[in-house]
C-alpha positions as CSV (number, residue, x, y, z in Angstrom):
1,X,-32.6,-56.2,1.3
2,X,-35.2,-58.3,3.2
3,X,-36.7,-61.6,1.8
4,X,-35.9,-64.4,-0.1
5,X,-33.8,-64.6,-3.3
6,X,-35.0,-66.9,-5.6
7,X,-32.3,-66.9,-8.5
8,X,-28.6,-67.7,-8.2
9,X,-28.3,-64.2,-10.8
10,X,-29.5,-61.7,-8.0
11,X,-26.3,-63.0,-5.7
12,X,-23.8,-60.7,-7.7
13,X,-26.1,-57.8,-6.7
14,X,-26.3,-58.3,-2.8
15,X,-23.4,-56.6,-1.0
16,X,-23.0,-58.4,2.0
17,X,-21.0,-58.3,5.0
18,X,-21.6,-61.7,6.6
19,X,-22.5,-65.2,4.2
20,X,-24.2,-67.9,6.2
21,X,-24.9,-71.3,4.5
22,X,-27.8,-73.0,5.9
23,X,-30.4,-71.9,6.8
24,X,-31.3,-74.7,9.2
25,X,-32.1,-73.8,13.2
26,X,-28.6,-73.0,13.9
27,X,-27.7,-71.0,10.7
28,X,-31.0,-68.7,11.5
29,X,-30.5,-68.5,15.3
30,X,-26.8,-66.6,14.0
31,X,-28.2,-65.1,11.7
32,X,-31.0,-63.3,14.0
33,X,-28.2,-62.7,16.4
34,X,-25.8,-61.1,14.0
35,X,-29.0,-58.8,12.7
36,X,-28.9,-57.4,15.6
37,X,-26.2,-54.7,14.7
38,X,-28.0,-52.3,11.9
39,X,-24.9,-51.7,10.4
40,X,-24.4,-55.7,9.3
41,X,-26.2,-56.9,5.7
42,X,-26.4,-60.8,6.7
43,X,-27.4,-62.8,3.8
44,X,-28.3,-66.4,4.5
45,X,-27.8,-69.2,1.5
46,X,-30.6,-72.3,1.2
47,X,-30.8,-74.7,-1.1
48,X,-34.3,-75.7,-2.5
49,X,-37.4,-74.1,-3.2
50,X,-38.8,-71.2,-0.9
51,X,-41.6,-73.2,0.9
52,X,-42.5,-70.8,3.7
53,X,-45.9,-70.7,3.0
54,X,-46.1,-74.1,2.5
55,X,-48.4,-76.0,5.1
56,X,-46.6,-79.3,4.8
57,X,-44.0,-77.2,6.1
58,X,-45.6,-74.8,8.3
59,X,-48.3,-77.2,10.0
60,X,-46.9,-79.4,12.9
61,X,-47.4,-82.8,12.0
62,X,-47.4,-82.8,8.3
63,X,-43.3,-83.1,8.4
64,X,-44.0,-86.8,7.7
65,X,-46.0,-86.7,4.7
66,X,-42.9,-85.1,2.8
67,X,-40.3,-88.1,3.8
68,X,-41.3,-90.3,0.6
69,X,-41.6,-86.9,-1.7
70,X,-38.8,-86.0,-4.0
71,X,-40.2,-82.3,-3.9
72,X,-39.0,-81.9,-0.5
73,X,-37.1,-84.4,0.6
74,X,-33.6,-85.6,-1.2
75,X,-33.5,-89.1,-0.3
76,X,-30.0,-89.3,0.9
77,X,-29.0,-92.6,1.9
78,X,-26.6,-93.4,4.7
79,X,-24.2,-96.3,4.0
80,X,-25.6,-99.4,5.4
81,X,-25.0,-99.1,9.8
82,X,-23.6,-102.7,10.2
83,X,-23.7,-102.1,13.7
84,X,-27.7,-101.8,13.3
85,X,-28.3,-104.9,11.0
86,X,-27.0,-103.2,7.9
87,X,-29.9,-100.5,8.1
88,X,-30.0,-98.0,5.7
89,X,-31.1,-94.0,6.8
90,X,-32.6,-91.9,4.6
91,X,-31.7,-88.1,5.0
92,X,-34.8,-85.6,5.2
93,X,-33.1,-83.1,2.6
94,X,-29.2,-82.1,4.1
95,X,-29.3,-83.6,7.9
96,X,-30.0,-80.9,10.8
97,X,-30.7,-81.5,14.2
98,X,-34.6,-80.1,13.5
99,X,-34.6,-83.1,11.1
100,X,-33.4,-85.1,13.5
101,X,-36.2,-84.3,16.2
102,X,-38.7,-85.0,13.1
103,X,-37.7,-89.0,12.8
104,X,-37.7,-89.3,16.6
């Protein structure tokens, strides 16, 4: 099976040798890798919506028009940093390290 599934009821019907959660930079850099042996079913596990056609997604540059938006972002906050006057983060949806490059 290739592509994405959107429904948590199609899981009991993938037979799967390997289960990645997150499907961040890391997660699909293992999971390429790993799909390298043809004999592997690799299924990957994401939360939220399937926005790959999305251009706030897709289009350098828009990343920041999503950070106030409850549709894509799920407004974690940190615990106030006292050691950076009690300043407060907000987390762009589960923290990666692409997210990361995005706030800098």
């Amino acid at each position: 099976m290739t592509g994405p599934v959107t429904s948590p009821l199609e899981l009991p019907d993938i037979d799967a040798d390997i289960i990645i959660v997150g499907g961040g930079t890391a997660g699909l850099v293992v999971a390429s890798r790993l799909s390298e042996d043809p004999s592997l079913q690799i299924l990957v596990i994401e939360a939220g919506a399937d926005r790959h056609d999305d251009p706030r997604v897709t289009t350098p540059g828009l990343a920041v028009s999503m950070l106030d938006d409850p549709n894509y972002n799920w407004q974690f906050l940190s615990e106030p940093q006292v050691s950076f006057f009690n300043f407060t983060f907000t987390a762009f949806g589960v923290v990666s390290s692409s997210e990361i490059y995005c706030l800098i």
